[in-house]
N, C-alpha and C positions, 0 to 999 in steps of 0.2 A: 592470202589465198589458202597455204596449210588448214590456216584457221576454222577457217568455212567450210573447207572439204572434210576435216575430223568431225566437226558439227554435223554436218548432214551424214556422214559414215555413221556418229553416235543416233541420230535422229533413226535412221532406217534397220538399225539395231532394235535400235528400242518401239519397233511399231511404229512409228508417228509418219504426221501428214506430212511432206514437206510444202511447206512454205517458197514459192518460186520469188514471192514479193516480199520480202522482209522489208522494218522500216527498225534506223537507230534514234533513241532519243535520249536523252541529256533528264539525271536525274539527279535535283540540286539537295547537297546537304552540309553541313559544315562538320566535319572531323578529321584530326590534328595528321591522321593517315592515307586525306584527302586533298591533297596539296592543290587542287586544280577545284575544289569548291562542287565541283559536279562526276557525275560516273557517269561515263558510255553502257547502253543498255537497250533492251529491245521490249519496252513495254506496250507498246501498241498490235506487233503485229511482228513476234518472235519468230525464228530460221524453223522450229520444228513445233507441233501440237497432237496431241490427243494419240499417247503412244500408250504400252504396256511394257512390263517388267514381270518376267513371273522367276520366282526363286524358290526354295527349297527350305524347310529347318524338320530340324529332327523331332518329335515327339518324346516327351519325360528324358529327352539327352538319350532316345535309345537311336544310333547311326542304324538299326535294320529298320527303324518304324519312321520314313519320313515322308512331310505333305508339302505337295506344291499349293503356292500361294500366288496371288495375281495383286498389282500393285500400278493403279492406273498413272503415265506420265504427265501432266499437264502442260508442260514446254519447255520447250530447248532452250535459251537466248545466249546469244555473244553478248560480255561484254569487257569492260576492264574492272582488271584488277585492280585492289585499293593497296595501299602500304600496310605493314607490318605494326603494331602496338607492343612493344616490349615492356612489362610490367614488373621494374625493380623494388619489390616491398622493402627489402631492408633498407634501402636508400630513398623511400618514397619518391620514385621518381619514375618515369616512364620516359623510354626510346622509343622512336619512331624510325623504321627500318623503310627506305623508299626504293630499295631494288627491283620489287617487282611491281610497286605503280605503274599502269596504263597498261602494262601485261593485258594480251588478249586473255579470257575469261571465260568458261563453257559451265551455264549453273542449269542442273537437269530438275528444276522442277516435280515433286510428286503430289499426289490428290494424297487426304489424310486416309487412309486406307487398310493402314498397319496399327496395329492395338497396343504393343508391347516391346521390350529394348531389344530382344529376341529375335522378331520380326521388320526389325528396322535394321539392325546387324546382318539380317541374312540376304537383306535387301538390298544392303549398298555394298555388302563381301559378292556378291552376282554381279553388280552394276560392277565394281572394279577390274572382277576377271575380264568383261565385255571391254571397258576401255583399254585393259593391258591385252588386249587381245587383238582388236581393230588397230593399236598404235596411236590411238587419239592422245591417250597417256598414258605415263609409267604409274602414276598414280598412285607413288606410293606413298601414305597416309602422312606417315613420320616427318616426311620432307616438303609437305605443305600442298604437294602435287593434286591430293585428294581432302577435298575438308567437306563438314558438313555441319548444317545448321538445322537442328531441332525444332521442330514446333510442335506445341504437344499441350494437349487442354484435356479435360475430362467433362463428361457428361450424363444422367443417368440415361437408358435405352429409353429411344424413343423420342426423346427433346434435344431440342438445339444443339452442335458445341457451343463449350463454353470458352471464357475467357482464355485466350493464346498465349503464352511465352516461348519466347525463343529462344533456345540454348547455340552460343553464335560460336564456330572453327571447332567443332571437336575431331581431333587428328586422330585417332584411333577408333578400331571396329568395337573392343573390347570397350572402350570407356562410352562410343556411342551408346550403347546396352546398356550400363552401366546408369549413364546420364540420364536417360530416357524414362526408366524403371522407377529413381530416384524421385524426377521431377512427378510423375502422377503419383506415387505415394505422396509427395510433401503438398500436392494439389487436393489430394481426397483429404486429407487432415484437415489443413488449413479451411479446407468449407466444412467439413462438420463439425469443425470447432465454431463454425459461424463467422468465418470471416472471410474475406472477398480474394479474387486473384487478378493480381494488375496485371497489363498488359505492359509489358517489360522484356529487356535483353536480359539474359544471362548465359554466366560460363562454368563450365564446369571444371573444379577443383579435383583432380583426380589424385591427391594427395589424402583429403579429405573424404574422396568418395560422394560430394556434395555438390549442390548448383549454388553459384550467386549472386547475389543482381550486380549487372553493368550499370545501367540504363533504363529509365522509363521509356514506355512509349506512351504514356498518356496524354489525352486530346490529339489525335494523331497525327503527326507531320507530314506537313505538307511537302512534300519534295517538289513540288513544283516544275512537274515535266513536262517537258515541250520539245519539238522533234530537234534533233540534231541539225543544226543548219551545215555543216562542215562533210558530212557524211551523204550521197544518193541513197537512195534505197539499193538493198541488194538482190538483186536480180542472179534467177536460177535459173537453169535451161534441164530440162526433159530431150529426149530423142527424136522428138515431135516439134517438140520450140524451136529446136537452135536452128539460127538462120545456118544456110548454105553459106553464105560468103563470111561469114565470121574464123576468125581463129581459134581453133578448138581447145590450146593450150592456154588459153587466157578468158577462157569461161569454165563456170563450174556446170557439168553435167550429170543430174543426177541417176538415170538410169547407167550409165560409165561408172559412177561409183556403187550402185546396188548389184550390178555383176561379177566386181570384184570383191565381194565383202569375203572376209573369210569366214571358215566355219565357227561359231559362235560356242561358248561352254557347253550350252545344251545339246548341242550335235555331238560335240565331242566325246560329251559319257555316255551319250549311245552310243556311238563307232565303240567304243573299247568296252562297253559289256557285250555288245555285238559281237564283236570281231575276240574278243580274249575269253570271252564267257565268265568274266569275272564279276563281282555284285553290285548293284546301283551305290551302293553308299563306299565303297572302295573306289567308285571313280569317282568320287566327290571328292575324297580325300587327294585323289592322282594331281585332279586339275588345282585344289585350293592351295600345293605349294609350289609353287614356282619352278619350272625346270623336271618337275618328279616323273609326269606323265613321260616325256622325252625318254626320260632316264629309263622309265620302264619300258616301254617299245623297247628301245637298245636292249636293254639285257635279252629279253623274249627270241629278236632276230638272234642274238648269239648264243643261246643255250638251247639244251634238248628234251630241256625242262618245261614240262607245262605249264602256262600264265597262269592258273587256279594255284601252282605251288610258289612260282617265283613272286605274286602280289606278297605271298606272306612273310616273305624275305625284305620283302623292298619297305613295307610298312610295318611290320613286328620288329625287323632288328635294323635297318637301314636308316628308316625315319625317325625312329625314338633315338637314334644313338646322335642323328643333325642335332633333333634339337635341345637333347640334353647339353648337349657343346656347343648350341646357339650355331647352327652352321649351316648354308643353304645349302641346297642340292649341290650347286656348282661349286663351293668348295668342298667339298666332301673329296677324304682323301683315297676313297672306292670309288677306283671308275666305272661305269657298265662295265667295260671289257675282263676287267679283273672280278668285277662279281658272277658275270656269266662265266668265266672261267671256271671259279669255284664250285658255283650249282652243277656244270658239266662234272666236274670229278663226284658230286654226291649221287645225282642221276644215274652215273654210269657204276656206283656203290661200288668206288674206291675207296671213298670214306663213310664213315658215320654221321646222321647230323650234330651229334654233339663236338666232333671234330672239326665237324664244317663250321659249327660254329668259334672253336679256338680258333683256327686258320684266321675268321672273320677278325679277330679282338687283335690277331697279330695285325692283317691290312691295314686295321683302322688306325696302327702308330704309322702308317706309310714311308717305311725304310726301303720301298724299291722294290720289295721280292714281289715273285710271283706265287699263288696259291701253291702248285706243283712245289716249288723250291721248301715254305713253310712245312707241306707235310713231311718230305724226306726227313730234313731237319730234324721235327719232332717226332719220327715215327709216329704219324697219325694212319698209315695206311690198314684199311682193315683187313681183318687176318684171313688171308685164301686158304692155310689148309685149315681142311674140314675135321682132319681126326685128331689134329692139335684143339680146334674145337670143340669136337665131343668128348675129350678126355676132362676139359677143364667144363664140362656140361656134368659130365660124371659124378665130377670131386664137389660140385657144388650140391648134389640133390645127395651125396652120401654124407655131406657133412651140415646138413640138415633135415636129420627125420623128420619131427616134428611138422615142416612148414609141406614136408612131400604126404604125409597120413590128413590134412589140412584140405590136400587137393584133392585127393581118392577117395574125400569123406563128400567130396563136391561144392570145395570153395575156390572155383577159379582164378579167382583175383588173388590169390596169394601169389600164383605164378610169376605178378611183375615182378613179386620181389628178387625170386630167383633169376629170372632177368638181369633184374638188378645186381645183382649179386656178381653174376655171367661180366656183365660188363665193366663193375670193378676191376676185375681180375683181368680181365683183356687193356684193362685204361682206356676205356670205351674204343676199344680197336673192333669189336666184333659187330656183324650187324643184326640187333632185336629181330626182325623179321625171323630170319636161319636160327638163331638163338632162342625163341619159341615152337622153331617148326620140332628142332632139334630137342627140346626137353618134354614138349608135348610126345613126341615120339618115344623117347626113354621110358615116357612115365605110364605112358600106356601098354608098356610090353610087361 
């Protein structure tokens, strides 16, 4: 029953019709991962049809220049899972792994719609947030939860497709793209070299970078289907169908489950450029790692800092530091509490941000302290008095003439240097803002 109800959750996700009548049928083939000779399957008259998918990708890899793209569903169906092929080359031999035979199975069908590995990665990285988002599934690629099969032909505009191959279980987004790109280069060759392209399985070598054949499919197989004798059809109720005298927990209703769906990806990045005013391709980034988005609300509710400053915290120094150390969100040894802590003391220009940022390089060993404790420590606090500040503002613009006759002669931009300089001498205790008000001031008297 789980089963069914994720299915029609993913179906009305994904736009599609539901199907109140589904029907199962038995689709016969012999392979060593097929221990029962046939798969459970819904090739007559599948749980879902005729839905859409629209996802997003970036133009020339620029994240402020990106288009939506629409990517029609053709169908949902339940069915099972086959075993596992385990292929030991050095011992030319093959395991067959049967733990997840007869496993229910959710295969989401798409029309050929996408051109490139680009477009097909950005299509199944949307489809995945939507399943890890509904609960249908964790769906995480590596653990076999999420796989996909390639089909992919070339043709010139205007004529037929051509001949199909199908690239079978690619477990990663990165090597789908990969795969895909691969196989229509080695398709465009192969025909202008004059030669033909069979209609075959293959898998991709991501060692290699390559596709290679499994399998022919030439002269087609007959899988010889015919309905499930073992299985009814499966019957769906509407809020209109379901009888009165039935029991409501032991039928699937599909208006009960479209009222509870939750908010989908795409709502989500508009609530938070909405609601934070922060950029479309920054809440791309929130939702596409797992846990970030969370993490960022939390800080936001705890700091005094505006989300336009704290996203640049959360993704310049936060995100690159995960996954430089391969680390998700949720281990990360910065909790909101202690990052919103931090950004409070810079906000409220106790410190510098370059202080803010040592503080940060200390958190991230996670000995326990708190921001507060780290600055004492290190004398990161920055300096209140003022005429300690202008004294060392003084000594700076008199022990360099040169760079002050540079500024009066009307080259502003030397001024960082003295800035810089400013801030040496303090060990970035001072804060630039007062440190320019204050040398602009000097140099103009």
């Amino acid at each position: 029953m789980r089963c069914v109800e994720a299915a029609v959750m993913t179906g009305l996700a994904l736009n599609c019709s539901i199907n109140k009548k589904s029907l199962f049928d038995r689709k016969h083939y012999f392979y060593a991962d097929l221990p029962a000779g046939y798969q459970i399957t819904q090739q007559r008259v599948p749980i879902a049809v005729n839905g859409s998918l629209s996802y997003s990708l970036c133009i020339d890899n620029k994240m402020s220049q990106m288009v939506t793209k629409t990517v029609r569903i053709k169908q949902i169906q339940l069915e099972q899972d086959s075993g596992k092929s385990l292929h030991d080359d050095t011992r030319s031999q093959t395991l067959v792994d049967l733990n997840r035979a007869g496993v229910g199975l959710m295969e989401v069908v798409m029309e050929p719609d996408m051109c490139c590995g680009e477009e097909a990665a950005a299509a199944v990285r949307e489809l995945q947030l939507i399943l890890q988002t509904l609960g249908s599934s964790q769906a995480v690629m590596a653990e076999g939860q999420l796989r996909v099969d390639a089909n992919v032909s070339v043709h010139h505009p205007g004529e037929p497709y051509g001949v199909r191959t199908e690239v079978k279980n690619i477990n990663s987004i990165r090597f789908l793209a990969k795969a895909i790109d691969y196989e229509i280069q080695r398709q465009i060759e192969e025909l202008e070299n004059g030669g033909t392209i069979l209609n075959e399985t293959r898998a991709f070598d991501s060692k290699l970078g390559c596709t290679v054949p499994m399998r022919d499919k030439e002269g087609k197989q007959d899988y010889r289907f015919m309905p499930e004798p073992n299985l009814p059809p499966l019957i769906l109720y509407d809020a209109k169908s379901l009888p009165a005298n039935m029991n409501h927990q032991q039928v699937i209703n599909i208006d009960w489950i479209h009222e509870r769906l939750p908010d989908l990806p795409s709502v989500k990045r508009k609530k938070l450029v909405e609601q934070y005013g922060i950029l479309p391709e920054h809440s791309f980034t929130l939702l596409n790692e797992d846990g970030l988005a969370e993490f960022f609300e939390s800080v936001v509710k705890q700091t005094q800092m505006k989300p336009k400053k704290v996203i640049g915290w959360i993704l310049k120094d936060l995100l690159s530091y995960l996954k430089q150390h391969s680390l998700t969100v949720k281990e990360s040894p910065v909790s909101s509490f202690l990052l919103a802590d931090l950004l409070n003391l810079l906000e409220k220009k106790e410190i510098s941000s370059t202080a803010a940022k040592q503080v940060l390089a200390e958190l991230w060993k996670g000995k326990g302290k708190t921001p507060l404790e780290i600055v004492k420590e290190q004398k990161l606090e920055l300096l209140q008095d003022q005429k300690e500040l202008e004294q060392i503002c003084q000594a700076v613009i008199d022990g360099h003439k040169n760079e002050v006759m540079a500024i009066k002669a009307g080259n502003p931009k030397v001024l960082n240097k003295l800035i810089g300089l400013v801030q040496k001498k303090t060990e970035g205790r001072s804060n630039p803002v007062l440190v320019k008000q204050l040398l602009e001031k000097k140099l103009s008297g």
